[in-house]
C-alpha positions as CSV (number, residue, x, y, z in Angstrom):
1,X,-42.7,25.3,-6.9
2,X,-43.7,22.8,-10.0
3,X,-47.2,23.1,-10.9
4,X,-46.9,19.9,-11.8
5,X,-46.1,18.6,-8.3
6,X,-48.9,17.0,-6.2
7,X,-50.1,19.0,-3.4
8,X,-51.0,17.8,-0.6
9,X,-53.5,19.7,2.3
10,X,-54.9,18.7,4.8
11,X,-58.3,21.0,5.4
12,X,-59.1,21.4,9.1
13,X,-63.0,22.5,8.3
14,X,-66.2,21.4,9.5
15,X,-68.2,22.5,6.4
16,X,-67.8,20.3,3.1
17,X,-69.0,23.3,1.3
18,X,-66.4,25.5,2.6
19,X,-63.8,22.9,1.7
20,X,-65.1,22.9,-1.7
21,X,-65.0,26.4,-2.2
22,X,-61.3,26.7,-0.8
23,X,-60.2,23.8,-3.4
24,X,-61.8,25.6,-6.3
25,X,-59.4,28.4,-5.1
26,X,-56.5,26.3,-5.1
27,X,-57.0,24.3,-8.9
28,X,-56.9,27.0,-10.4
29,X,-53.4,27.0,-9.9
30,X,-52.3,23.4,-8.4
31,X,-53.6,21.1,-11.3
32,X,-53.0,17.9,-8.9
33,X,-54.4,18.3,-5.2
34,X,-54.5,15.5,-2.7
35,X,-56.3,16.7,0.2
36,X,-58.7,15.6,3.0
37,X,-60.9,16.9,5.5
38,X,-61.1,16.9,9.1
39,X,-63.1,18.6,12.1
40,X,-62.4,16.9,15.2
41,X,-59.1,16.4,17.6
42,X,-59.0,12.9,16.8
43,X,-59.2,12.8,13.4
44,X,-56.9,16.0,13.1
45,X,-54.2,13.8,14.8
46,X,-54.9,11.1,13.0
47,X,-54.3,12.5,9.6
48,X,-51.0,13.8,10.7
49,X,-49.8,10.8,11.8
50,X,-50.6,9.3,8.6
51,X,-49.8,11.3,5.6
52,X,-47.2,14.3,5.2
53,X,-48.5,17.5,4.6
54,X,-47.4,20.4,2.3
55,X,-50.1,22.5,3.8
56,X,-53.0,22.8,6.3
57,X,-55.3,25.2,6.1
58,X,-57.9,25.9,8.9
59,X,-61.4,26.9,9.6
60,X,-61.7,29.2,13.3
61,X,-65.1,28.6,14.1
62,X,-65.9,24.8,14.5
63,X,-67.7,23.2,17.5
64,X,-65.4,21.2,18.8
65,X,-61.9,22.9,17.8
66,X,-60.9,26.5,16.7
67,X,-57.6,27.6,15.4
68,X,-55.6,28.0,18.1
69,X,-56.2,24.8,19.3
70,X,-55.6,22.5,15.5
71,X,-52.0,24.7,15.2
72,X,-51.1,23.1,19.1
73,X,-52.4,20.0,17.8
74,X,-50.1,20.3,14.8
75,X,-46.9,21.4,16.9
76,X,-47.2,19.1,19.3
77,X,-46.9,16.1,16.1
78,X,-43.3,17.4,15.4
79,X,-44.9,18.7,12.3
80,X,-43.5,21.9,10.7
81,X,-46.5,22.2,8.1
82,X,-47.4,25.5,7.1
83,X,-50.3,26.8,9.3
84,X,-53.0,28.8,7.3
85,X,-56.2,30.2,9.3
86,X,-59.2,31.3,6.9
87,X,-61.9,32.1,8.8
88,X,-64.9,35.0,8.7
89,X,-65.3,34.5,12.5
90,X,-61.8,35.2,14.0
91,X,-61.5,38.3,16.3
92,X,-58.4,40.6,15.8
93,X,-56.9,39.7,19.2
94,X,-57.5,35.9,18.0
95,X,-55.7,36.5,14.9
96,X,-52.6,38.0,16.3
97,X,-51.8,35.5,18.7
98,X,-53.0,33.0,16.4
99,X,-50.1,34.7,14.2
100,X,-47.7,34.7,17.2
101,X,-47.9,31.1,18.3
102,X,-46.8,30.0,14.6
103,X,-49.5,30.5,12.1
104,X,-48.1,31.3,8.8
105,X,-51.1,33.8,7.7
106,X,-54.2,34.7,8.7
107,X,-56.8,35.1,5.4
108,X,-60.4,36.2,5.7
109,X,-62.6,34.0,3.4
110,X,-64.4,37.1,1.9
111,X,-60.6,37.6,0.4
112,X,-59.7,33.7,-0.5
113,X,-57.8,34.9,-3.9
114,X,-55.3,35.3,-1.4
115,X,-54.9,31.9,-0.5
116,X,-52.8,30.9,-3.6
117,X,-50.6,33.4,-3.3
118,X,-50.4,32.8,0.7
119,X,-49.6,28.8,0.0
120,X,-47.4,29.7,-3.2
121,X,-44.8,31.5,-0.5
122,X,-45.2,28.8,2.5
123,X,-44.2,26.1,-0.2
124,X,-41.2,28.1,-1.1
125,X,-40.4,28.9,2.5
126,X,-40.7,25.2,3.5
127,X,-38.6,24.4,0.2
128,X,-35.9,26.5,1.6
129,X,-35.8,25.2,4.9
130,X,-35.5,21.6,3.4
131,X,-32.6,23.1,1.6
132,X,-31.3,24.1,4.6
133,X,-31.6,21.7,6.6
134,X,-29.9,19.4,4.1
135,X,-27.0,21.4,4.1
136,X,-26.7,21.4,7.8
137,X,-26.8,17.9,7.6
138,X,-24.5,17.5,5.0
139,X,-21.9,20.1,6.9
140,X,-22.9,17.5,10.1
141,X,-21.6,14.7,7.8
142,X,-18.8,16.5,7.2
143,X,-17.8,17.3,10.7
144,X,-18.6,14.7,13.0
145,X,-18.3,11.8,10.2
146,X,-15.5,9.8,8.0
147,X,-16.4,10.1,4.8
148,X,-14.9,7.3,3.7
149,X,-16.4,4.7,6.1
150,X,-19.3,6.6,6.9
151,X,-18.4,6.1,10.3
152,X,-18.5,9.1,13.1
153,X,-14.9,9.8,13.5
154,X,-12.9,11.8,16.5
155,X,-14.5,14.6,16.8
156,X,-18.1,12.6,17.5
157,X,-16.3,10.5,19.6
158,X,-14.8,12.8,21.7
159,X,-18.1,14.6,22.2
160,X,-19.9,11.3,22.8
161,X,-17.5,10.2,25.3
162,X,-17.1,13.5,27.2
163,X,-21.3,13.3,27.2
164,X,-21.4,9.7,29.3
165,X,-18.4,11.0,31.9
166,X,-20.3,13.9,32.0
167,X,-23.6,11.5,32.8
168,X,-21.6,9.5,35.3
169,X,-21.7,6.3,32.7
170,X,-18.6,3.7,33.0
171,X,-17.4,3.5,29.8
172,X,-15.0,0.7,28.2
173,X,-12.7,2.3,24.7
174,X,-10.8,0.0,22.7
175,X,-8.2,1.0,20.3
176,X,-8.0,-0.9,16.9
177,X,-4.5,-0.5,14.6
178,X,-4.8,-2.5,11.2
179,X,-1.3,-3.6,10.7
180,X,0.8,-2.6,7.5
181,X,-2.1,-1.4,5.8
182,X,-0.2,1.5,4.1
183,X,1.2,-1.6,2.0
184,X,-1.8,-2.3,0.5
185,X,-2.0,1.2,-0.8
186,X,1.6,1.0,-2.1
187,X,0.8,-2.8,-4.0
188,X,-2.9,-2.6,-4.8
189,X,-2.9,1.4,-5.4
190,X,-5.4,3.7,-3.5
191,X,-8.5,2.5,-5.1
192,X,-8.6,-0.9,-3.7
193,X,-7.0,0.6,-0.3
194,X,-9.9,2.4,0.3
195,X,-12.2,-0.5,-0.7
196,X,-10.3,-2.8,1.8
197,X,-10.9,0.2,4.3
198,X,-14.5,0.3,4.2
199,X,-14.7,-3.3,4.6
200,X,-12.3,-3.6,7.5
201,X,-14.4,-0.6,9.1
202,X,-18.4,-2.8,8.4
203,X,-16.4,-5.6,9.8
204,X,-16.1,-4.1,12.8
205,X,-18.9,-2.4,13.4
206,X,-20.4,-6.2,12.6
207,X,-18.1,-7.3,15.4
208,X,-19.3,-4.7,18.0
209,X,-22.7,-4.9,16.8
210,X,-25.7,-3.1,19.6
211,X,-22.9,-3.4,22.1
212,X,-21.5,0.2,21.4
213,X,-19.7,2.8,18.5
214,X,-16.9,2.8,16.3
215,X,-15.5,5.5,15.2
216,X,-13.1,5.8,12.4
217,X,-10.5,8.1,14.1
218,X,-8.0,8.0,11.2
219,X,-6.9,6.1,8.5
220,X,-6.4,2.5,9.6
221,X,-7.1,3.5,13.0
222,X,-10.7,2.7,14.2
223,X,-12.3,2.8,18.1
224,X,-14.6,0.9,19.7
225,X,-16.4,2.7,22.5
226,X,-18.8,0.3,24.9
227,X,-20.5,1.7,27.7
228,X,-22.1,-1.4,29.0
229,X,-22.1,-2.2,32.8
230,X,-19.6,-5.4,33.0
231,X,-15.9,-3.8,32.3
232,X,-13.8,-7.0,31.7
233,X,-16.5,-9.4,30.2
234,X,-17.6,-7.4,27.7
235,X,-14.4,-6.3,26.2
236,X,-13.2,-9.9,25.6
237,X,-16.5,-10.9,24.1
238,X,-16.2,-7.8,21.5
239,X,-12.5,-9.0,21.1
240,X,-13.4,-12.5,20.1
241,X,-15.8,-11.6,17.4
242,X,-13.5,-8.7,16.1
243,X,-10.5,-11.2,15.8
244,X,-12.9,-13.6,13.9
245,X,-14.0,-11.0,11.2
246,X,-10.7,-9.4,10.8
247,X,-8.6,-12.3,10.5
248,X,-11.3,-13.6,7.6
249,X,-9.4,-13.2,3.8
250,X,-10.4,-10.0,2.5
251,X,-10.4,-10.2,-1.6
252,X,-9.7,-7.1,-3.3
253,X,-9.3,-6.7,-7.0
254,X,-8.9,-10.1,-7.4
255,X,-6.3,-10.3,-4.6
256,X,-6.8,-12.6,-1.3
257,X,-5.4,-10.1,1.6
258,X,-5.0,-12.0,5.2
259,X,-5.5,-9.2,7.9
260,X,-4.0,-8.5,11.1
261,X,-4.5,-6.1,14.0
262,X,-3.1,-4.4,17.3
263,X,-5.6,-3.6,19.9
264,X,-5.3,-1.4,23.2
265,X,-7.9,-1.2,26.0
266,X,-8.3,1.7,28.4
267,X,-11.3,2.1,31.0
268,X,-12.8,5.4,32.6
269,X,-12.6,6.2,35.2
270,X,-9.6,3.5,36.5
271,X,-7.4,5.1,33.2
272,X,-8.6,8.3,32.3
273,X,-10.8,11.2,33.5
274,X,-11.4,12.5,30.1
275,X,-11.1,11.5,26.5
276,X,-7.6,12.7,25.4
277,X,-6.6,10.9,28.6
278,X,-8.3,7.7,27.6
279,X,-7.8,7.7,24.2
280,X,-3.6,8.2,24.8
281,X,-3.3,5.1,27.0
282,X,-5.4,2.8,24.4
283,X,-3.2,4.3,21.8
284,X,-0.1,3.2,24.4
285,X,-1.6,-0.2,25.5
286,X,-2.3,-0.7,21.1
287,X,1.9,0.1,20.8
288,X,2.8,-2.7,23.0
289,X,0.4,-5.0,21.9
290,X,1.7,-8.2,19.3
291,X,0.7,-7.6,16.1
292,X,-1.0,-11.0,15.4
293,X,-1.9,-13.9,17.5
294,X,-4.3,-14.5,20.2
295,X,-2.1,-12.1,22.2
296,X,-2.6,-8.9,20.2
297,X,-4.0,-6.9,23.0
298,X,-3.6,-5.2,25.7
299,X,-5.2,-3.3,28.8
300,X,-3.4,-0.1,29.8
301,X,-0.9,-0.4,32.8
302,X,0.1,2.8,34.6
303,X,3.7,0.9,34.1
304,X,3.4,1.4,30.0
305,X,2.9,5.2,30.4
306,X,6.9,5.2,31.6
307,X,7.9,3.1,28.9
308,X,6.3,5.0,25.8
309,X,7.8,8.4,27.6
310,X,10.7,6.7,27.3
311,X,10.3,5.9,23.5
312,X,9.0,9.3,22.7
313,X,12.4,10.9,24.1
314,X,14.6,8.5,22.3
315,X,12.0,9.3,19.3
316,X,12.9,12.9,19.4
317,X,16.5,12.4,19.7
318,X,16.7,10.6,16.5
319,X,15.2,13.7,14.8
320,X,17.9,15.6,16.4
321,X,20.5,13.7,15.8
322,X,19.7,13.3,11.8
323,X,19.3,17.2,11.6
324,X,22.7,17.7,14.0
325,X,24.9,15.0,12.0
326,X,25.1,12.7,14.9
327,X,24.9,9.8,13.3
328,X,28.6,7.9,12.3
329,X,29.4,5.0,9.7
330,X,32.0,2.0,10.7
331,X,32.9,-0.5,8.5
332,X,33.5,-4.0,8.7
333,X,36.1,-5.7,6.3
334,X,35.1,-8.7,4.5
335,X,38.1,-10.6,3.1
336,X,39.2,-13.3,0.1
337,X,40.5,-15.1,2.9
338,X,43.0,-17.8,0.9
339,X,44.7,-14.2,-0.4
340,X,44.0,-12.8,2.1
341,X,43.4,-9.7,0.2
342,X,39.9,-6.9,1.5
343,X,37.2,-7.4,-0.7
344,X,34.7,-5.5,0.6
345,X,33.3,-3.4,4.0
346,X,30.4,-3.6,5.4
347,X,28.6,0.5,6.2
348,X,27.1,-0.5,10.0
349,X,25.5,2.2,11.5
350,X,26.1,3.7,14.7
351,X,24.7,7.1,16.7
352,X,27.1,8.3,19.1
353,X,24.9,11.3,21.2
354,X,27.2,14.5,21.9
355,X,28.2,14.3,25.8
356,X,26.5,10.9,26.1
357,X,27.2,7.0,25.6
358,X,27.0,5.3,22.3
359,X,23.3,3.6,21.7
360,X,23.1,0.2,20.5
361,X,21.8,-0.1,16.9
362,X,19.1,-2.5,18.1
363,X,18.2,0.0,20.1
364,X,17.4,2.7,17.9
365,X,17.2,0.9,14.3
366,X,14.1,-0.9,15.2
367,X,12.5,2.9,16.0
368,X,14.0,4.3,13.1
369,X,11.6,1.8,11.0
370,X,8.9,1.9,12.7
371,X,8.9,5.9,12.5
372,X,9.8,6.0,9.1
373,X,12.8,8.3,10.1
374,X,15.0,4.8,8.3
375,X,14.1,6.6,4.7
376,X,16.1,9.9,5.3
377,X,18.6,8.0,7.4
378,X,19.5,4.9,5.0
379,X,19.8,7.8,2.6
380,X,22.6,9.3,4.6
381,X,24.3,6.0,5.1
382,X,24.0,5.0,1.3
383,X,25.6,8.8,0.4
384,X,28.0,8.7,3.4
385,X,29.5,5.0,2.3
386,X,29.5,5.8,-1.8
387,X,31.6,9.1,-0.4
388,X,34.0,7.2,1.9
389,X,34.9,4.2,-0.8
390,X,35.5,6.9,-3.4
391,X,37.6,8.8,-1.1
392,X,40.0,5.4,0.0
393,X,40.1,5.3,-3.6
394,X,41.4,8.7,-4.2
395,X,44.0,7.9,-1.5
396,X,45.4,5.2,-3.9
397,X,43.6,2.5,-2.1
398,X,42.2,-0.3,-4.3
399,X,38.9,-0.4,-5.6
400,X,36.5,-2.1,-3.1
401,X,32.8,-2.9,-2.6
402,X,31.0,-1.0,-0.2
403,X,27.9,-3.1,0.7
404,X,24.6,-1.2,2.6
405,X,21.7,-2.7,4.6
406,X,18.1,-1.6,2.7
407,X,15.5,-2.4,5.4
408,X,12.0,-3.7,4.1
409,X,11.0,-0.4,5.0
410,X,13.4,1.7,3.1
411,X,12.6,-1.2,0.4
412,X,9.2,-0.1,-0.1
413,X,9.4,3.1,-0.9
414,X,8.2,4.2,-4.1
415,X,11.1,6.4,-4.9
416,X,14.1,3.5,-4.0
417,X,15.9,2.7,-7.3
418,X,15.5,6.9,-8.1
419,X,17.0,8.0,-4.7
420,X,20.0,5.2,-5.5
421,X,20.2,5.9,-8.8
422,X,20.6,10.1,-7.7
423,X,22.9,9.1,-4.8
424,X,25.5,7.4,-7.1
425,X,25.4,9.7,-10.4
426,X,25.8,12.9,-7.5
427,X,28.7,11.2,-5.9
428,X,30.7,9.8,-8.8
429,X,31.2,6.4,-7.6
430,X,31.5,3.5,-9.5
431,X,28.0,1.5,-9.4
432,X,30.5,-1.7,-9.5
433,X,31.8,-0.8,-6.1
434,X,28.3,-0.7,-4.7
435,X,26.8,-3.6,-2.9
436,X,22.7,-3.5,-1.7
437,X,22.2,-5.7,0.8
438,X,18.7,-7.4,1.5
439,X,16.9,-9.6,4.1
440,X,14.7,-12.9,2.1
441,X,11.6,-11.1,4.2
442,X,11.3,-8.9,1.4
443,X,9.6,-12.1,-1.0
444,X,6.7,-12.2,1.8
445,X,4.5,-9.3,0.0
446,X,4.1,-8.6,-3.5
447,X,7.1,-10.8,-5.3
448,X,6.3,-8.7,-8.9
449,X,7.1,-5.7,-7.6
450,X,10.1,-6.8,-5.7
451,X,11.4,-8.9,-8.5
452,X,11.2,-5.5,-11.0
453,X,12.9,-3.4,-8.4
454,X,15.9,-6.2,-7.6
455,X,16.2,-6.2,-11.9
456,X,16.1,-2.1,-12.1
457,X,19.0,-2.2,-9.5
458,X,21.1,-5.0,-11.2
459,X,20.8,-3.5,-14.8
460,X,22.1,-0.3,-13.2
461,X,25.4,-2.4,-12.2
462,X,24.8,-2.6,-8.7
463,X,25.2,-5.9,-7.0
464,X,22.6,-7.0,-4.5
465,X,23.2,-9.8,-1.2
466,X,20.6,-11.1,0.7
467,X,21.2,-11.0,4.1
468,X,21.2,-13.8,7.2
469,X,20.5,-16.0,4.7
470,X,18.4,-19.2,5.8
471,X,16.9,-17.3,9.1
472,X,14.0,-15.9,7.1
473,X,11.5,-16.8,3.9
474,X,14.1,-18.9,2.8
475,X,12.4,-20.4,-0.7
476,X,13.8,-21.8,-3.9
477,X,11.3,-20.5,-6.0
478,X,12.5,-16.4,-5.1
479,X,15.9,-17.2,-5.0
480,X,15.5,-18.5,-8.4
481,X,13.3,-15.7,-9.5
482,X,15.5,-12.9,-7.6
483,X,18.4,-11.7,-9.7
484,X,20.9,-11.5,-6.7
485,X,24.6,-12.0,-7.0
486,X,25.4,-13.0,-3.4
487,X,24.2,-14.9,-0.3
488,X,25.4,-14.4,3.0
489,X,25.2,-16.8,5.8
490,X,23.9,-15.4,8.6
491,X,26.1,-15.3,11.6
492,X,24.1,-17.9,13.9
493,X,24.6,-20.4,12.1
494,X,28.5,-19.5,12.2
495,X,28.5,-19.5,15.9
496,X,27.9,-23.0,16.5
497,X,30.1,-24.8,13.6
498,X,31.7,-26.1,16.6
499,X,28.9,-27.1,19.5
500,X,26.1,-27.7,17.4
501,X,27.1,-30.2,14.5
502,X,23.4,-29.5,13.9
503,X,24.1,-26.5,12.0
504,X,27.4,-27.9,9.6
505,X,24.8,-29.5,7.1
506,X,23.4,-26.1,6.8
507,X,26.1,-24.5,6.1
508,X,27.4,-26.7,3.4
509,X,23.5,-27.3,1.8
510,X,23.8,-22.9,1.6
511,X,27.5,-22.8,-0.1
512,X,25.8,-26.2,-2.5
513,X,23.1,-24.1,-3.3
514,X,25.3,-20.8,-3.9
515,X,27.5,-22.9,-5.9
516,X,24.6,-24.8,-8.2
517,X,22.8,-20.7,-9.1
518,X,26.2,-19.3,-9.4
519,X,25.9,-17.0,-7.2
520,X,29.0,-15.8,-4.8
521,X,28.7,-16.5,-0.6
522,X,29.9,-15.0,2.2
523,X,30.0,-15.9,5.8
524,X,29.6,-13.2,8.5
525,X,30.4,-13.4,12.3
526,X,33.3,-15.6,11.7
527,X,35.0,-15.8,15.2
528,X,37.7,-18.4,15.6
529,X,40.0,-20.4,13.4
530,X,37.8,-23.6,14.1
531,X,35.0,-21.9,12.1
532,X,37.6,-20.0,9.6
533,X,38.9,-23.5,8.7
534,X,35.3,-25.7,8.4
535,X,34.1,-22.8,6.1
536,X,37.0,-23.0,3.8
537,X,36.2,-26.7,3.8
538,X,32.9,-26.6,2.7
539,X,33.7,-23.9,0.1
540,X,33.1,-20.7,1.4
541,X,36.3,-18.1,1.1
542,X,34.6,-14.8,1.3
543,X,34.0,-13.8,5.4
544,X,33.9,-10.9,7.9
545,X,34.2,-11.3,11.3
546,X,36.2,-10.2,14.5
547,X,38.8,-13.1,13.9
548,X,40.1,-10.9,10.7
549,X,38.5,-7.3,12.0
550,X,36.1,-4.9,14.2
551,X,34.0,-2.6,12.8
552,X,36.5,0.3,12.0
553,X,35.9,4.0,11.7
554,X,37.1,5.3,8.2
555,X,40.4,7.1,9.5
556,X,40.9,3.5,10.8
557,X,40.7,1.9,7.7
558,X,42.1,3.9,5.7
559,X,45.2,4.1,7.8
560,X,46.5,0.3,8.8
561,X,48.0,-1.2,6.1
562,X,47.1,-4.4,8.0
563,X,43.1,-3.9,7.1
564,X,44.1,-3.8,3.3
565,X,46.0,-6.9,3.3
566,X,45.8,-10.0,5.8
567,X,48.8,-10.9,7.4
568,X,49.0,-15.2,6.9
């Protein structure tokens, strides 16, 4: 304890002189002493109330209060102050239960020189428990709070929520997803991740306002729990503001972000009789929900519970089948067509479960993403392909391209041109016979960074396609900026050459614009001779497609002579 510090005491004593004689005590050790006295009930309460006390020290023998009764006085105000009786009149029994209920010490005042040391240990005691008590509240903080957002997190939740069922309340909890947020982190860096973080999470506590909590219950995952007594009215209302502040541009280092989110709604007790059980079907509703839209939420449906089972079986069999190899490559020819002469296969992925039927790649591809399982897996495929066009080589085939799909997800990871880059140099192949293949949805975040990882790839010798050209972000200004060597026209537009006229002016505007950038096209899903001959018209000669050849397994091709060379 400070000498310097301001004491504060509150003297419960109906004699001035007393008092006078008890301060004298004190200054000669506290140089700074704020104190007052009182002798009544009243006036004891009233001083409480109105000024925090480092001490109080008490008289026994006053007319209208004694000891015992000032330190009730004191408890019942919530007030923790050390208690100090100082009386000449106090009888031992008095004393002792005096001492029992909570006083701090009982001091005669023939023996006051023991008053300073008396209040010198009280101040360190009550310094200790503040010490305490911080750290209690800090290890609270800790447990029961993000401490990012400063918002309570699961664990309060849960306990919250478990608290109402237990109390009988209706409750309302609504699951909040923020959508692609890890690509902020990946663009903008962590910094400005967790910046956009804490806003999102003020934005929708602003949204949800007295109505009820949120909770931060991981990463860009944030709950709304509401507890009021209307069940469908009040949800939507909370909806409506929370789609207004989120969807608001959010600028973070010097960047305009737009926002989107998923949102899933489950009720007790109609869809849960406990948290966990709650929480999983908002986290299920959230799943199916859009991801933009006035349509991105939805209440839980006993019918979704089947679905996600369903998805978290087909989830754990794609684990399974990348640890257990069960995953194949076919390839799809692409052909010089006037020659007639292979050019080029196309790796397509397919996943043939032991004992069972083959699944369809939009099936399982679309899980694969959203998982992040496509990382490991495109991996595979890029090794497997580089491994299967140097082999056809070894078996005095000519040197083809091999060309592989990179999703946006696969596209995005830090680590890409490194992982291609390792693939290659560990397999031997030529980085001439390797073809990248790329959708134009790639240019919608972060064109910098795209454009440097498209260069790093090129300079290293690979060529690069994008993909179902002219279904996407199709723009001028990226494919100008993009150093790509090939478009390829997607296969609807192919389809129709000969139904929709509609779509022959797009065709020839794609090979014009091919032609005019120098770069090469190729047509995919090519079908019939009708659309073999109008492509060759309008300029395009490279295609794939069942009118030259399926999808072929790699005995397949490397075993017909009639894949390597066209029979015209």
């Amino acid at each position: 304890m400070s000498n310097k510090k301001t004491l504060h005491v509150l003297f419960v004593e109906d004699s001035e002189d007393d008092k006078e004689l008890l301060l004298d005590t004190l200054g000669g050790e506290f140089d700074d002493i704020l104190h007052e006295r009182v002798d009544s009930p009243a006036a004891l309460r009233d001083a409480l109330l109105r000024q925090q006390w480092d001490v109080v020290i008490c008289d026994h023998g006053m007319p209208t209060l004694d000891a015992p009764s000032a330190l009730r006085i004191v408890q019942e105000n919530g007030s923790d102050t050390p208690f100090i009786v100082v009386s000449g009149s106090m009888t031992e029994d008095t004393a002792t239960a005096t001492m029992m209920a909570g006083a701090a010490d009982m001091i005669s005042k023939e023996h006051r020189s023991r008053l300073v040391p008396a209040v010198k240990r009280e101040l360190m005691k009550a310094s200790a428990i503040v010490g305490l008590r911080e750290a209690r509240e800090h290890l609270r903080q800790m447990a029961y709070y993000d401490q990012l957002t400063g918002l309570p997190n699961r664990e309060f939740l849960a306990k919250k929520v478990q608290r109402l069922i237990g109390a009988g309340r209706t409750l309302t909890l609504m699951m909040v997803n923020i959508n692609r947020f890890s690509q902020i982190t990946r663009t903008l860096g962590m910094d400005a991740a967790d910046h956009a973080l804490r806003l999102v999470g003020q934005r929708i506590r602003n949204s949800v306002g007295t109505a009820g909590l949120v909770a931060n219950v991981g990463g860009d995952r944030f709950a709304i729990l509401l507890t009021g007594q209307d069940g469908a009215a009040e949800p939507l209302a909370v909806l409506g503001r929370l789609n207004e502040e989120v969807s608001r541009p959010l600028k973070i280092a010097e960047h305009e972000l737009f926002l989107t989110q998923r949102i899933g709604i489950s009720a007790y007790p109609r869809d849960g009789r406990d948290f966990h059980a709650l929480i999983v079907n908002a986290e299920i509703a959230m799943n199916q929900a859009r991801s933009g839209g006035a349509c991105n939420h939805r209440f839980f449906d006993p019918a979704m519970n089947a679905a996600e089972q369903e998805r978290l079986v087909l989830e754990h069999a794609l684990h399974r089948a990348l640890k257990q190899n069960e995953f194949v490559l076919h390839y799809q020819p692409q052909y010089d067509v006037p020659s007639g002469r292979i050019v080029g296969v196309e790796a397509l992925l397919r996943w043939q479960p032991p004992g069972g039927e083959r699944i369809s790649p939009a099936a399982f591809i679309p899980l694969l993403e959203e998982t992040g399982l496509i990382v490991p897996v495109g991996e595979w495929v890029l090794r497997t392909a580089c491994l299967q066009a140097l082999k056809w080589q070894q078996a005095a085939h000519p040197p083809i391209r091999v060309a592989v799909n990179l999703s946006a997800v696969q596209f995005r990871q830090a680590g890409l041109v490194q992982t291609v880059r390792r693939v290659l140099d560990e397999t031997g192949l030529d980085r001439r016979c390797l073809e990248l293949e790329i959708t134009e949805n790639i240019a919608l975040h972060n064109e910098e960074a795209v454009i440097s990882t498209l260069t790093q790839l090129r300079d290293m010798g690979i060529r690069l396609a994008i993909d179902d050209f002219g279904t996407g972000y199709s723009s001028l200004h990226y494919l100008q900026r993009f150093p790509v060597h090939k478009l390829k026209i997607d296969r609807s537009f192919v389809k129709d050459i000969t139904d929709a006229k509609a779509d022959r002016p797009i065709i020839k505007a794609i090979v014009s614009l091919a032609r005019n950038l120098g770069l090469a096209v190729i047509a995919e899903g090519v079908e019939t001779p009708q659309q073999e001959e109008f492509l060759r018209s309008c300029g395009c000669l490279e295609m794939q497609g069942y009118l030259f050849c399926h999808p072929l397994s790699s005995e397949d091709i490397e075993n017909r002579n009639s894949v390597w060379q066209l029979a015209r």
